[in-house]
CHARMM internal coordinates of N, CA and C (Angstrom, degrees):
IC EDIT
DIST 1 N 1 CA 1.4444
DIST 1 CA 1 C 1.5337
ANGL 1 N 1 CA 1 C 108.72
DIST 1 C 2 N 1.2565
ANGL 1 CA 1 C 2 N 102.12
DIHE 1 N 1 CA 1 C 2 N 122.47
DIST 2 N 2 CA 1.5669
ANGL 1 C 2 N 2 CA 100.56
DIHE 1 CA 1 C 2 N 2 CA 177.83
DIST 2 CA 2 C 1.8674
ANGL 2 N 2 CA 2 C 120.30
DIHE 1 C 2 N 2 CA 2 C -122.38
DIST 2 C 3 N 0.9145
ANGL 2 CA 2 C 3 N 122.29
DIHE 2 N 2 CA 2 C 3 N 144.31
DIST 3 N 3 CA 1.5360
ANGL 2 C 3 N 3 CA 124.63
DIHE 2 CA 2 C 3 N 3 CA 179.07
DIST 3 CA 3 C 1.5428
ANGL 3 N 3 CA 3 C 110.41
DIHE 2 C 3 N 3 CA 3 C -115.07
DIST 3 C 4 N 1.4297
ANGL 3 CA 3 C 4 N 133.25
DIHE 3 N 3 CA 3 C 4 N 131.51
DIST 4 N 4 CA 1.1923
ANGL 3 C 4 N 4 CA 165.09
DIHE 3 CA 3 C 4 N 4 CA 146.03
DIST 4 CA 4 C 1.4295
ANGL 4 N 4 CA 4 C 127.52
DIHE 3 C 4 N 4 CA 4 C -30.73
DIST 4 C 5 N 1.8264
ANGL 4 CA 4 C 5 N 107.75
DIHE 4 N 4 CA 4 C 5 N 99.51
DIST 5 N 5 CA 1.5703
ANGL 4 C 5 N 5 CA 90.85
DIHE 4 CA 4 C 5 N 5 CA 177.03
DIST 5 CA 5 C 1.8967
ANGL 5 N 5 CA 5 C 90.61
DIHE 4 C 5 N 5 CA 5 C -133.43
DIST 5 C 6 N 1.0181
ANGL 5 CA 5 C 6 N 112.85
DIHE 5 N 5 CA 5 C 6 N 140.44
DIST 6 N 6 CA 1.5221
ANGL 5 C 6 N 6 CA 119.69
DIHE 5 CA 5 C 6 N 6 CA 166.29
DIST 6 CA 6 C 1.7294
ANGL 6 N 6 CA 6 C 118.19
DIHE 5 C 6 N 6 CA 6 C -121.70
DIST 6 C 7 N 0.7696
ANGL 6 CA 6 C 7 N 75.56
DIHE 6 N 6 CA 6 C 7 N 132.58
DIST 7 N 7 CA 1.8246
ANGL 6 C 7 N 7 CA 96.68
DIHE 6 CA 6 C 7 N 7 CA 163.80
DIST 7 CA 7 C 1.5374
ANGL 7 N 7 CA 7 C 135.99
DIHE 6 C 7 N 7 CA 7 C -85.34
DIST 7 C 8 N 1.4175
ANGL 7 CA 7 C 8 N 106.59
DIHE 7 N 7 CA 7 C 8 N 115.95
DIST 8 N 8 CA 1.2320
ANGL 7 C 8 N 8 CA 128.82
DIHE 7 CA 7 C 8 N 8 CA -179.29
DIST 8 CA 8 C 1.2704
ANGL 8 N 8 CA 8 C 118.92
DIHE 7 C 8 N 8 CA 8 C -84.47
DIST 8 C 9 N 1.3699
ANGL 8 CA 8 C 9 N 135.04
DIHE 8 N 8 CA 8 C 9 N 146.61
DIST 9 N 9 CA 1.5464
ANGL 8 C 9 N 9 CA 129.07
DIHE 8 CA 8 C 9 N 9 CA 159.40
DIST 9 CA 9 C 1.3552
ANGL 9 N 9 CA 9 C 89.31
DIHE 8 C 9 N 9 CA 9 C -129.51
DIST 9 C 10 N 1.7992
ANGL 9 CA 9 C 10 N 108.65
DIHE 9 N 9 CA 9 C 10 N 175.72
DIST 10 N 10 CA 1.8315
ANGL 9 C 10 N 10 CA 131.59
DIHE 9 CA 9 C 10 N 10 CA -160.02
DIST 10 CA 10 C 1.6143
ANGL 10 N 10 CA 10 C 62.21
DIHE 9 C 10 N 10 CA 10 C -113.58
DIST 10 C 11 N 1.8481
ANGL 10 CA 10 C 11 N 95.94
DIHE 10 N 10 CA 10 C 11 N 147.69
DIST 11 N 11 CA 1.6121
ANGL 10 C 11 N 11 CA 121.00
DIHE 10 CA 10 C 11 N 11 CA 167.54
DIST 11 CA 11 C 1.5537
ANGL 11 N 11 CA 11 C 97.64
DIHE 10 C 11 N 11 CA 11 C -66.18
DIST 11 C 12 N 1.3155
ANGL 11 CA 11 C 12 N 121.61
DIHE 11 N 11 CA 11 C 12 N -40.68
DIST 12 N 12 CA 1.4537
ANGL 11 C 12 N 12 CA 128.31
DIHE 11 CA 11 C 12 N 12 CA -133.46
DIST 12 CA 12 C 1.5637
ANGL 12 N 12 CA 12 C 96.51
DIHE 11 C 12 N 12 CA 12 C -91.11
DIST 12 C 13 N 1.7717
ANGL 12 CA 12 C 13 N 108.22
DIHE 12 N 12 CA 12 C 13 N -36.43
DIST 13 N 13 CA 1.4955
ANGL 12 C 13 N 13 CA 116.46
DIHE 12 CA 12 C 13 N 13 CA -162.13
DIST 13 CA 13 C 1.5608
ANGL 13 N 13 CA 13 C 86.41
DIHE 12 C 13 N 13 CA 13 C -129.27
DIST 13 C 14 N 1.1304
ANGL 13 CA 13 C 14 N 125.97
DIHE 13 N 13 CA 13 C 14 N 140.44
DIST 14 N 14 CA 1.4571
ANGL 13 C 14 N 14 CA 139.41
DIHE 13 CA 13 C 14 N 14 CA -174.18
DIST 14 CA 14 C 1.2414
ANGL 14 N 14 CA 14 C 106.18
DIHE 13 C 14 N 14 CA 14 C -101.22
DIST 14 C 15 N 1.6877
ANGL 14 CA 14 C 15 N 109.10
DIHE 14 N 14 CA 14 C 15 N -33.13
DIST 15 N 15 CA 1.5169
ANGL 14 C 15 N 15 CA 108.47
DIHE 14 CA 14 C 15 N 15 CA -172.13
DIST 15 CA 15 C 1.5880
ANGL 15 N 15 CA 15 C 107.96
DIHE 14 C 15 N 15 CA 15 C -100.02
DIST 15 C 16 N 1.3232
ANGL 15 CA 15 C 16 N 127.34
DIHE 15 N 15 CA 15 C 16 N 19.56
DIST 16 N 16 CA 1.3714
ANGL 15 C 16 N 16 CA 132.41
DIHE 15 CA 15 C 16 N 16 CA 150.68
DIST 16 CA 16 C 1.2351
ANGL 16 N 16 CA 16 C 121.20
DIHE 15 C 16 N 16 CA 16 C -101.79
DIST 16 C 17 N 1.1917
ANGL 16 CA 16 C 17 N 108.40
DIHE 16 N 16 CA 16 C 17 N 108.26
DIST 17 N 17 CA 1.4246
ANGL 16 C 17 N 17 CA 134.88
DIHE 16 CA 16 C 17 N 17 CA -168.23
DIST 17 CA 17 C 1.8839
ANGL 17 N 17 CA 17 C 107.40
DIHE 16 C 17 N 17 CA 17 C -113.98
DIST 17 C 18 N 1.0696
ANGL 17 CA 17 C 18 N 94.64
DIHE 17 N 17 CA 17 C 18 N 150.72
DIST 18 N 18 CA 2.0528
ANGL 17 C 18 N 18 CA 109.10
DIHE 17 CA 17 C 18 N 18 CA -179.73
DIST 18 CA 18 C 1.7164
ANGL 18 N 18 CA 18 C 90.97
DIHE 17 C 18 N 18 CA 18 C -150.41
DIST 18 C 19 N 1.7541
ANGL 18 CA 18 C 19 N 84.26
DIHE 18 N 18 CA 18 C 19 N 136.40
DIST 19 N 19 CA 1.4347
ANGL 18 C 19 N 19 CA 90.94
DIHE 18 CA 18 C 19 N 19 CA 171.02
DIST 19 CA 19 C 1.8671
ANGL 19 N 19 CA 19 C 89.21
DIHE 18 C 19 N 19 CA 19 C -107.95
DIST 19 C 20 N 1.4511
ANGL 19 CA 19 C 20 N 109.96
DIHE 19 N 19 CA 19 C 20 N 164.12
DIST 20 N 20 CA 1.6566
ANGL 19 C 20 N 20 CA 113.96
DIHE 19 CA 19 C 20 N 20 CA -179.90
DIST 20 CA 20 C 1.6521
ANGL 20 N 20 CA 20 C 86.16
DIHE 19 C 20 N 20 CA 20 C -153.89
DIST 20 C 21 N 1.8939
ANGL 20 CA 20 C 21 N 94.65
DIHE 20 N 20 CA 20 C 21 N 122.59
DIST 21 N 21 CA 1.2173
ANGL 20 C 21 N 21 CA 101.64
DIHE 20 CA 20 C 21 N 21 CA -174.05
DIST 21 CA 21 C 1.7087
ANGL 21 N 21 CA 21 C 92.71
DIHE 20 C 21 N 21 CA 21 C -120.49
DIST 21 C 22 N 1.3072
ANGL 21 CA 21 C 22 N 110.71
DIHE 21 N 21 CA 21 C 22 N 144.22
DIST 22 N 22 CA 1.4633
ANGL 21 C 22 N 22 CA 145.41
DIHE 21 CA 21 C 22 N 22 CA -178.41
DIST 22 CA 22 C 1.6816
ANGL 22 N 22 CA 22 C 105.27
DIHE 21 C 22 N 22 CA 22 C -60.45
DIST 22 C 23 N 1.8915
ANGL 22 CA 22 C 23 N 107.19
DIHE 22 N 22 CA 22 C 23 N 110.50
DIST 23 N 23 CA 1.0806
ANGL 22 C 23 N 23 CA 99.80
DIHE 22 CA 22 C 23 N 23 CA -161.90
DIST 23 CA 23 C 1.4386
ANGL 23 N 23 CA 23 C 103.42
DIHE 22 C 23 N 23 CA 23 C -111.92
DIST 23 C 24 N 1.3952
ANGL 23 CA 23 C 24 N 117.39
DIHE 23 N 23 CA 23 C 24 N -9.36
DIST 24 N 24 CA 1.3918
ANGL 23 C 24 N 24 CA 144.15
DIHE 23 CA 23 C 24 N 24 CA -178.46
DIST 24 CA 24 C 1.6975
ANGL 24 N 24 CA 24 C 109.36
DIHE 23 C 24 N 24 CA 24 C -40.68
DIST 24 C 25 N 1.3876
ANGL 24 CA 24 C 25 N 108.25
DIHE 24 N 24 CA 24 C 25 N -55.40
DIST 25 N 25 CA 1.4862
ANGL 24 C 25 N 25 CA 136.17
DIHE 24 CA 24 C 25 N 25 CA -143.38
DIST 25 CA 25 C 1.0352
ANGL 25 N 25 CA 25 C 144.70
DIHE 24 C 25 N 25 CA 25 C -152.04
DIST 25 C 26 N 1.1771
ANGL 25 CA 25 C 26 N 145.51
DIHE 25 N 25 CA 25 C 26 N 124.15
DIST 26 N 26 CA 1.4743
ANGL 25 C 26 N 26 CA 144.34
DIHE 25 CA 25 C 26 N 26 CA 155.50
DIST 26 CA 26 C 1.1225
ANGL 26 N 26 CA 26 C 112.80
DIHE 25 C 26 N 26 CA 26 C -92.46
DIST 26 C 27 N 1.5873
ANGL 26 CA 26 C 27 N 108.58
DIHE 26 N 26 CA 26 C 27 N 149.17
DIST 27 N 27 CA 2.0197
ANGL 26 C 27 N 27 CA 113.36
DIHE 26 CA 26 C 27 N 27 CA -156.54
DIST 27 CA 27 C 1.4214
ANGL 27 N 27 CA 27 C 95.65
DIHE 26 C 27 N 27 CA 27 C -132.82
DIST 27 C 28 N 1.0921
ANGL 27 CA 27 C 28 N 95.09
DIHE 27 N 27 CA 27 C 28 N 139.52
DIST 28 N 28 CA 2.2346
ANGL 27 C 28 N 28 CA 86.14
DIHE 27 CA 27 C 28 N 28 CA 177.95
DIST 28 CA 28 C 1.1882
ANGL 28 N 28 CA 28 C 120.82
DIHE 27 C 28 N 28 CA 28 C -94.86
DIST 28 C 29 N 1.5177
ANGL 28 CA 28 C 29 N 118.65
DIHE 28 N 28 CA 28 C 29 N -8.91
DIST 29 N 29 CA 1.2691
ANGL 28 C 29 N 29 CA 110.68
DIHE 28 CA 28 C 29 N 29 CA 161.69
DIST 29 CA 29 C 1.3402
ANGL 29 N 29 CA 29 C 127.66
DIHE 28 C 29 N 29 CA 29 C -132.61
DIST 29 C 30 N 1.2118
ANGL 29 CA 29 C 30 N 129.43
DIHE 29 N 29 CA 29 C 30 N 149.90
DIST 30 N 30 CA 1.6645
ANGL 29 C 30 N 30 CA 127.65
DIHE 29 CA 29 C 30 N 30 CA -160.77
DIST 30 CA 30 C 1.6980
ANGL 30 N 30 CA 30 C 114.21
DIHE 29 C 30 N 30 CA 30 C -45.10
DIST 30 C 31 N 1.5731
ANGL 30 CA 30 C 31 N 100.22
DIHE 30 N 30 CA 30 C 31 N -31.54
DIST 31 N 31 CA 1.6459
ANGL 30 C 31 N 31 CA 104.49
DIHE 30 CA 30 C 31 N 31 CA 174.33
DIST 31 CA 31 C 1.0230
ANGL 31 N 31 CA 31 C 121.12
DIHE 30 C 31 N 31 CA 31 C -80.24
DIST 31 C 32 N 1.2851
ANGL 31 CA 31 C 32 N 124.35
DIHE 31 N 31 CA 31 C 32 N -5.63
DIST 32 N 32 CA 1.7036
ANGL 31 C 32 N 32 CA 130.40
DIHE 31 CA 31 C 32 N 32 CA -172.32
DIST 32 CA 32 C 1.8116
ANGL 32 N 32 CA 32 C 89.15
DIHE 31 C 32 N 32 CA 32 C -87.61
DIST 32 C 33 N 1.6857
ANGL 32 CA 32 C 33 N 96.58
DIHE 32 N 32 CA 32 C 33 N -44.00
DIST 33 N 33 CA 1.7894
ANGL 32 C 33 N 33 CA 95.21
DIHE 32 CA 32 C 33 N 33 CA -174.22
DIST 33 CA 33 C 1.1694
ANGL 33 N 33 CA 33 C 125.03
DIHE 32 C 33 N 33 CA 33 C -43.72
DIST 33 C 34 N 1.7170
ANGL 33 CA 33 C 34 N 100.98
DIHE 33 N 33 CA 33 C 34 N -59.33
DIST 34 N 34 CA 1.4892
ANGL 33 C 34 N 34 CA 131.33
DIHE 33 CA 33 C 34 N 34 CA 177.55
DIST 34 CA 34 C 1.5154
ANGL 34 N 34 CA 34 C 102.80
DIHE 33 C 34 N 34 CA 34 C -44.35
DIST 34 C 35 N 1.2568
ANGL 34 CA 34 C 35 N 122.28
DIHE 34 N 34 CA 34 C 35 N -52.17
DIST 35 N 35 CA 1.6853
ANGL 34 C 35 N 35 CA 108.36
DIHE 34 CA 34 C 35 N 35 CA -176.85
DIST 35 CA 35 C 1.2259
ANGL 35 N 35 CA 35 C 118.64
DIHE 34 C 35 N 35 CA 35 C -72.61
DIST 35 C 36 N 1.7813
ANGL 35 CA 35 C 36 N 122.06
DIHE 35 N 35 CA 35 C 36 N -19.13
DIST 36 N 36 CA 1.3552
ANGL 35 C 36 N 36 CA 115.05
DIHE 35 CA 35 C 36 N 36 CA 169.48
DIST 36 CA 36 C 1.4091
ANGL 36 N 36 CA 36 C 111.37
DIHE 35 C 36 N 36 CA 36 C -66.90
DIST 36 C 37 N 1.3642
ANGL 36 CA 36 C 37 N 132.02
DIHE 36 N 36 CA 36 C 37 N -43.61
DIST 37 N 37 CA 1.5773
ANGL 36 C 37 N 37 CA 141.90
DIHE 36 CA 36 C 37 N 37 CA 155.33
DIST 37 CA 37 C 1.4810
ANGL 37 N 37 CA 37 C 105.96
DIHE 36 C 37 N 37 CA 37 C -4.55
DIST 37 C 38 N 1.4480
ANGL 37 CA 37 C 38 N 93.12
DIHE 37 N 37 CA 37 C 38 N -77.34
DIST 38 N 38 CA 1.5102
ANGL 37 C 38 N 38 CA 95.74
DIHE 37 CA 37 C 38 N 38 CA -167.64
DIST 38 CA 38 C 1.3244
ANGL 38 N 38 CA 38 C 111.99
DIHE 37 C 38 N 38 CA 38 C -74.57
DIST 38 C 39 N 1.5731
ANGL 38 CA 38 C 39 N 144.26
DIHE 38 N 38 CA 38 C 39 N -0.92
DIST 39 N 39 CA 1.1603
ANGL 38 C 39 N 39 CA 138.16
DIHE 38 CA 38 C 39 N 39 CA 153.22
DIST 39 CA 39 C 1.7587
ANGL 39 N 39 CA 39 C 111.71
DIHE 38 C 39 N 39 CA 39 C -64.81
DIST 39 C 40 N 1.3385
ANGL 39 CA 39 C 40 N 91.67
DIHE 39 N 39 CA 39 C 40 N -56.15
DIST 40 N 40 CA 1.7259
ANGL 39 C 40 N 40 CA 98.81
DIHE 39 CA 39 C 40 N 40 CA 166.30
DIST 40 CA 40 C 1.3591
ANGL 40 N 40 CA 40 C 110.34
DIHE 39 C 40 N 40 CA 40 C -39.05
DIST 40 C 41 N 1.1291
ANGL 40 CA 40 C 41 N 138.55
DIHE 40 N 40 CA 40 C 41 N -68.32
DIST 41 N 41 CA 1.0210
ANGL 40 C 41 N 41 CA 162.88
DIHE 40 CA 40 C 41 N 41 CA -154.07
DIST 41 CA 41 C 1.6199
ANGL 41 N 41 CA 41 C 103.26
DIHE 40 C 41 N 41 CA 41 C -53.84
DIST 41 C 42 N 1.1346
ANGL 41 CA 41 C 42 N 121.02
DIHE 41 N 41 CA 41 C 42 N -60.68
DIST 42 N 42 CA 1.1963
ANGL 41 C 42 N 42 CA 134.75
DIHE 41 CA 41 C 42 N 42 CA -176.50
DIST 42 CA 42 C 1.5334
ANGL 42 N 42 CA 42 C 116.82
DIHE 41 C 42 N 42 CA 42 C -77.31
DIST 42 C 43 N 1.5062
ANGL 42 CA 42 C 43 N 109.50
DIHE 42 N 42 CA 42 C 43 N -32.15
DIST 43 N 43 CA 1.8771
ANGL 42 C 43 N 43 CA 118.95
DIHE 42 CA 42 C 43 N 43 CA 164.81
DIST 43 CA 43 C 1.1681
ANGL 43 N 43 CA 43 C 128.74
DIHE 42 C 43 N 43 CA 43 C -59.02
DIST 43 C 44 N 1.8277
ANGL 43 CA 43 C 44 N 100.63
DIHE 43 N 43 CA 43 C 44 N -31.89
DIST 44 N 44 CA 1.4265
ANGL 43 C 44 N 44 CA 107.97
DIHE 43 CA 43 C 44 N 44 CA 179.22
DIST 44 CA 44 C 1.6655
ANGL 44 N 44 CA 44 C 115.84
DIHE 43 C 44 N 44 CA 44 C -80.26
DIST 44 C 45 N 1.3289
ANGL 44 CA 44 C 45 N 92.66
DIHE 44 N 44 CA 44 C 45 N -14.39
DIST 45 N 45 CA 1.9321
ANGL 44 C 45 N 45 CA 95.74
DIHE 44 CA 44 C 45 N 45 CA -172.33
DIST 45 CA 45 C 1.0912
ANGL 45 N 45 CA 45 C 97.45
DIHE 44 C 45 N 45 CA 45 C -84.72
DIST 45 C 46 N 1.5980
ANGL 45 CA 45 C 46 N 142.48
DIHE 45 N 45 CA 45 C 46 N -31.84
DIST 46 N 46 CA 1.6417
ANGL 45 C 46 N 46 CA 157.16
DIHE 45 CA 45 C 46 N 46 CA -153.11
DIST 46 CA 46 C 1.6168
ANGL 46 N 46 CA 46 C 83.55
DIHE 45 C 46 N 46 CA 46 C -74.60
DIST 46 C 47 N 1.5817
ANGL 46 CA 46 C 47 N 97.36
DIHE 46 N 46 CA 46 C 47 N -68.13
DIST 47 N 47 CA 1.2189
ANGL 46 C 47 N 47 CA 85.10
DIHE 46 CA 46 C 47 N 47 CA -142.33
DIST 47 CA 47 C 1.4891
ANGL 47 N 47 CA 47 C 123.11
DIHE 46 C 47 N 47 CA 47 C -94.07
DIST 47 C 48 N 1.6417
ANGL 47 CA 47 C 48 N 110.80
DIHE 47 N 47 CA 47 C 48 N 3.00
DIST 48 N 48 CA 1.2641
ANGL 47 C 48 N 48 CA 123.53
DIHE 47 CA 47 C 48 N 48 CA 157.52
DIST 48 CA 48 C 1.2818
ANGL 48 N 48 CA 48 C 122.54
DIHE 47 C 48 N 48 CA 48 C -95.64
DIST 48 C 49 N 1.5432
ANGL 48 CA 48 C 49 N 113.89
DIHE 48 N 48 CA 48 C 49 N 8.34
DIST 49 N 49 CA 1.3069
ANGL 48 C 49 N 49 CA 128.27
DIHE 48 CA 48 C 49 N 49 CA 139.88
DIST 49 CA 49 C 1.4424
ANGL 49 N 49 CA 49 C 115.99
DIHE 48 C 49 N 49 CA 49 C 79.67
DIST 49 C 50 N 1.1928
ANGL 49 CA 49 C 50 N 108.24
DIHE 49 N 49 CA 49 C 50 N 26.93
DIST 50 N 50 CA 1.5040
ANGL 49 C 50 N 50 CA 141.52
DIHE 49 CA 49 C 50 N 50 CA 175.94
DIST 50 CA 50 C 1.6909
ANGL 50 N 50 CA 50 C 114.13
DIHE 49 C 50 N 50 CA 50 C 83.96
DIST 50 C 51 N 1.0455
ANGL 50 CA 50 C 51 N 95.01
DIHE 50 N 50 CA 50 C 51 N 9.81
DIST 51 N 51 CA 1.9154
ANGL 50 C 51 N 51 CA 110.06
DIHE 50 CA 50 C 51 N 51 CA 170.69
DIST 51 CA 51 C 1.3735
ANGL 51 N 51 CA 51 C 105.28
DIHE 50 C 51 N 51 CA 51 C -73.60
DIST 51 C 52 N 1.4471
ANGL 51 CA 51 C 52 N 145.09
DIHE 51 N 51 CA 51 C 52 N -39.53
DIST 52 N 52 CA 1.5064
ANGL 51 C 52 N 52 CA 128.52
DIHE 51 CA 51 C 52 N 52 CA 169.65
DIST 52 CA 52 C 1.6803
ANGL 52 N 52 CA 52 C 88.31
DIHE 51 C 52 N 52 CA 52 C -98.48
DIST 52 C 53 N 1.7699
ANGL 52 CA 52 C 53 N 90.82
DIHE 52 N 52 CA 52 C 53 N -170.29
DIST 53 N 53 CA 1.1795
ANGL 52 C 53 N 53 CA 107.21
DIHE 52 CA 52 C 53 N 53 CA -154.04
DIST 53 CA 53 C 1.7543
ANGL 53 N 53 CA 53 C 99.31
DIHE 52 C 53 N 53 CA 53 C -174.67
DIST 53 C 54 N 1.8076
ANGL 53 CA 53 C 54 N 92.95
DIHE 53 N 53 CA 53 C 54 N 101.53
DIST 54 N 54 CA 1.1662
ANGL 53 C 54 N 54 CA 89.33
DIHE 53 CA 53 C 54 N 54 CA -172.88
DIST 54 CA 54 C 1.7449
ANGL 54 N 54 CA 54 C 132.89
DIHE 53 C 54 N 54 CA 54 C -75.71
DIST 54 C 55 N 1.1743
ANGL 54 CA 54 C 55 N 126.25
DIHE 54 N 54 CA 54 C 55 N 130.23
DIST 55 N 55 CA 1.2012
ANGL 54 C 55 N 55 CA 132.94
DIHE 54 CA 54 C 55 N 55 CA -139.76
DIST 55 CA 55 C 2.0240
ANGL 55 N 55 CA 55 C 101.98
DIHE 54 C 55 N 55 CA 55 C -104.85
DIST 55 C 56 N 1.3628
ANGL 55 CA 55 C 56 N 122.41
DIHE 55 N 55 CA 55 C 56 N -61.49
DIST 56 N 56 CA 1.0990
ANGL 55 C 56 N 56 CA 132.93
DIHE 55 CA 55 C 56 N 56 CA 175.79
DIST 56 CA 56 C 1.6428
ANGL 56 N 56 CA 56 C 115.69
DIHE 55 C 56 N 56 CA 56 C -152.57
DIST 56 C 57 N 1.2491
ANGL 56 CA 56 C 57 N 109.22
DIHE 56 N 56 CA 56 C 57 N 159.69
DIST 57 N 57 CA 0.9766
ANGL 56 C 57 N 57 CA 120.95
DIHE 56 CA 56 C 57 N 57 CA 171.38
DIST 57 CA 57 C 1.9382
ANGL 57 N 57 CA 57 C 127.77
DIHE 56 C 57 N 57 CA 57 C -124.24
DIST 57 C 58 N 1.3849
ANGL 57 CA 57 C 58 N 98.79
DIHE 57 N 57 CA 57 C 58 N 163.04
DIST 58 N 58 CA 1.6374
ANGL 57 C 58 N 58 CA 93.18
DIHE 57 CA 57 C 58 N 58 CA -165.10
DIST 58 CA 58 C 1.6433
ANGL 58 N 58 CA 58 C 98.18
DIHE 57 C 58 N 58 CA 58 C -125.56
DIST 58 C 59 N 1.4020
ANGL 58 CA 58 C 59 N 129.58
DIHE 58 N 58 CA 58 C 59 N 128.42
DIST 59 N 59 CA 1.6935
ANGL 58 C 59 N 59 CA 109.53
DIHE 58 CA 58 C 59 N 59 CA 169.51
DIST 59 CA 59 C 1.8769
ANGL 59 N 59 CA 59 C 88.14
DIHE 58 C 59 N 59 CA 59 C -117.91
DIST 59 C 60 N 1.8578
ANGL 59 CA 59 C 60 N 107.07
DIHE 59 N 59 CA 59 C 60 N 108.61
DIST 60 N 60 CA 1.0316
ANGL 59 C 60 N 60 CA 103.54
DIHE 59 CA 59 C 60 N 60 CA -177.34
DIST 60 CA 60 C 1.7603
ANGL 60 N 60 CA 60 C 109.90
DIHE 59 C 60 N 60 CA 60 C -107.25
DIST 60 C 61 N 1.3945
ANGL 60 CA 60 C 61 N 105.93
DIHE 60 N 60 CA 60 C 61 N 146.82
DIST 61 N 61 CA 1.8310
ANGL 60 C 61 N 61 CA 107.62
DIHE 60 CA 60 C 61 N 61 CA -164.83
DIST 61 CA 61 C 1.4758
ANGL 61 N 61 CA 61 C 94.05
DIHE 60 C 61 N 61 CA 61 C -62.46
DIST 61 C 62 N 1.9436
ANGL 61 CA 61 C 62 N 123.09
DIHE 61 N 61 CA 61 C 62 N 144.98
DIST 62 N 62 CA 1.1594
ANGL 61 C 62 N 62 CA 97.66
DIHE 61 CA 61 C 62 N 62 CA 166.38
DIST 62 CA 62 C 1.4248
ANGL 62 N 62 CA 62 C 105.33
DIHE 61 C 62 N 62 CA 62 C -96.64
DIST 62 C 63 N 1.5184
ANGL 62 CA 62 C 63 N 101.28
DIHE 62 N 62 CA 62 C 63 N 166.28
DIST 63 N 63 CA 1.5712
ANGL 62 C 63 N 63 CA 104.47
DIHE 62 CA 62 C 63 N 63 CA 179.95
DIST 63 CA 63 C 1.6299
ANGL 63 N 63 CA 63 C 111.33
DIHE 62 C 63 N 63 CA 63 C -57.99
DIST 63 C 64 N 1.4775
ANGL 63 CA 63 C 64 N 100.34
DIHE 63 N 63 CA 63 C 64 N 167.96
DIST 64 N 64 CA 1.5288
ANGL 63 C 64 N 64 CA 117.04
DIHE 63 CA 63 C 64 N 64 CA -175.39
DIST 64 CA 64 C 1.3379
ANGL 64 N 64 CA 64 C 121.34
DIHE 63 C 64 N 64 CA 64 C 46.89
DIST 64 C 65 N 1.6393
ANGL 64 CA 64 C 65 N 106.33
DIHE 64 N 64 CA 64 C 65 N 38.08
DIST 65 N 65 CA 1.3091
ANGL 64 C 65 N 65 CA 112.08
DIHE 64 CA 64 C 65 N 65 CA 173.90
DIST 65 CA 65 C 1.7576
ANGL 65 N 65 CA 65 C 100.69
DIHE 64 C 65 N 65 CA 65 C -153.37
DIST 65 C 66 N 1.2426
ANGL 65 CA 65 C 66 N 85.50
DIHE 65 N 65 CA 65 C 66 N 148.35
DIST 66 N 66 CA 1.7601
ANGL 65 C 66 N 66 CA 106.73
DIHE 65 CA 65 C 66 N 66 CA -172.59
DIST 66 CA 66 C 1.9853
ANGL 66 N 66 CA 66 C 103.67
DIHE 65 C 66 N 66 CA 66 C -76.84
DIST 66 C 67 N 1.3254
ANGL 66 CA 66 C 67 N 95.46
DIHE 66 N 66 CA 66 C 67 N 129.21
DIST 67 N 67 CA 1.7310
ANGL 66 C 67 N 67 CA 90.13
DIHE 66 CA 66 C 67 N 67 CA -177.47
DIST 67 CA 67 C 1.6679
ANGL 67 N 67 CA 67 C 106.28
DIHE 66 C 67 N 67 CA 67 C -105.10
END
COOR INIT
IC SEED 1 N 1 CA 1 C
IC BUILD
């Protein structure tokens, strides 16, 4: 089981960074993650309106669960 966090940076400031972690869901497999990513991915640019800029993403196992 893995949960979703991606990373943002400001166009303007490189060294302002936001992480936005996925509160929706837990995914059981790394590819289920990966496609929430790229939904993430694309929400955060919408709706910060091309002021961040998504940079990377992480699908990390959560604990006490078998991946």
């Amino acid at each position: 089981m893995f949960k979703v966090i991606v990373l943002a940076c400001s166009v303007f400031n490189v060294t302002e960074c936001y992480e936005y972690h996925d509160t929706t869901d837990i995914y059981e497999t790394y590819e289920q993650c990966q496609q929430r990513a790229i939904v993430m991915r694309k929400d955060i640019m919408e709706i910060n309106e091309g002021r961040l800029m998504p940079k990377a993403f992480r699908c990390v196992p959560v604990k006490g669960q078998q991946t």
